[in-house]
N, C-alpha and C positions, 0 to 999 in steps of 0.2 A: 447209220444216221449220224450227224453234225450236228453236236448241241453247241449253242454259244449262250452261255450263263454270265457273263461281263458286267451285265449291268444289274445292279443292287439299290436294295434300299436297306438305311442301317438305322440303327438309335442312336441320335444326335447326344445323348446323355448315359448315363451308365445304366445297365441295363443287367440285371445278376447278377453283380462286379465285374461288369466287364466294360470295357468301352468300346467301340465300331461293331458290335455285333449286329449281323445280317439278318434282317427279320422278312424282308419278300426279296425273290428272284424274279425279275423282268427276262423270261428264257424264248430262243428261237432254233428249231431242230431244223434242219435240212438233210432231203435225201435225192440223192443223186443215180438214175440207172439211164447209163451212155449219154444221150442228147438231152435227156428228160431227167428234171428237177421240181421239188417241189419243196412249200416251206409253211411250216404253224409254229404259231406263237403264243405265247402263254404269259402267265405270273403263278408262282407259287411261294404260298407263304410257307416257312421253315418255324416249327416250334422249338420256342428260344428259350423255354420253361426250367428246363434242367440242360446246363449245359455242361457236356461233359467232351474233353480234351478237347478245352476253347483254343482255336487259333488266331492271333493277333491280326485285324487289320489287313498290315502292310507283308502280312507272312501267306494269306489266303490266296489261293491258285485259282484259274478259272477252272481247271478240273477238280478241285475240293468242293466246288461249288454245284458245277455238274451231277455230282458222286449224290448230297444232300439231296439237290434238287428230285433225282433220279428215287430217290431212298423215300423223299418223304412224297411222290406222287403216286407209288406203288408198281408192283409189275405190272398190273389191270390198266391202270391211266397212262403207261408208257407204251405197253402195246397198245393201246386203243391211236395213239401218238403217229404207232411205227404202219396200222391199217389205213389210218386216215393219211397219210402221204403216200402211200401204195396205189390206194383211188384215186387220188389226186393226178400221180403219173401215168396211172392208166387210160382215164379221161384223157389225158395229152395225147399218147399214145393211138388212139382209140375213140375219139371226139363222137358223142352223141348229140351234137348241134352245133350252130356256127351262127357267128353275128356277120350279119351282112350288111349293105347301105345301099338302100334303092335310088336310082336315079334321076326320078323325080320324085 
C-alpha cells in the first residue's frame, strides 16, 4: 500500500506552545497488483493534547506524517484500509456486473 499524507490542516495560532501543529490529515492509500489498482481516502484527526518530540513545521516529512497517521487509526482501521482495496481489485479483476448503453 501507497499512503500519500501531503496534505494537512494545522493551527493557524499557537497551539501547546507550539506553532504549525497538525491537527487533521486529509490521506489517500493506493494499492497496486499488476494491471489492477485501486485507491481510498480518508481524513484523520491526530491528538495534539500532549505533544511529545514536537517537530517544526518546515522540519515534518510526509513519511512522519504517514507513521502518526498510521499510529493514530490503529492496526484494525488500517487493515480494514488494506481489505477494502483487495475488493476493490478484485471486482476489477473479477467484474460482477457491467454498465451498458442500450441503443435505443
Amino acid at each position: 500500500m501507497n499512503w500519500d499524507c501531503k496534505t494537512i490542516e494545522i493551527y493557524t495560532q499557537e497551539h501547546n506552545g507550539h506553532t504549525g501543529v497538525i491537527w487533521n490529515v486529509h490521506w489517500r492509500v493506493t494499492k497496486e497488483d499488476g494491471d489492477y489498482s485501486a485507491t481510498t481516502y480518508g481524513t484523520q484527526t491526530l491528538n495534539t493534547e500532549d505533544i511529545n518530540n514536537f517537530i517544526p513545521l518546515d522540519s515534518v516529512t510526509s513519511s512522519n506524517v504517514e507513521a502518526w497517521v498510521v499510529s493514530a487509526m490503529g492496526e484494525e482501521a488500517v487493515a480494514e484500509v488494506e481489505v477494502n482495496l483487495d475488493a476493490q481489485i478484485e471486482e476489477q479483476k473479477n467484474p460482477v456486473s457491467d454498465l451498458i448503453t442500450l441503443d435505443s
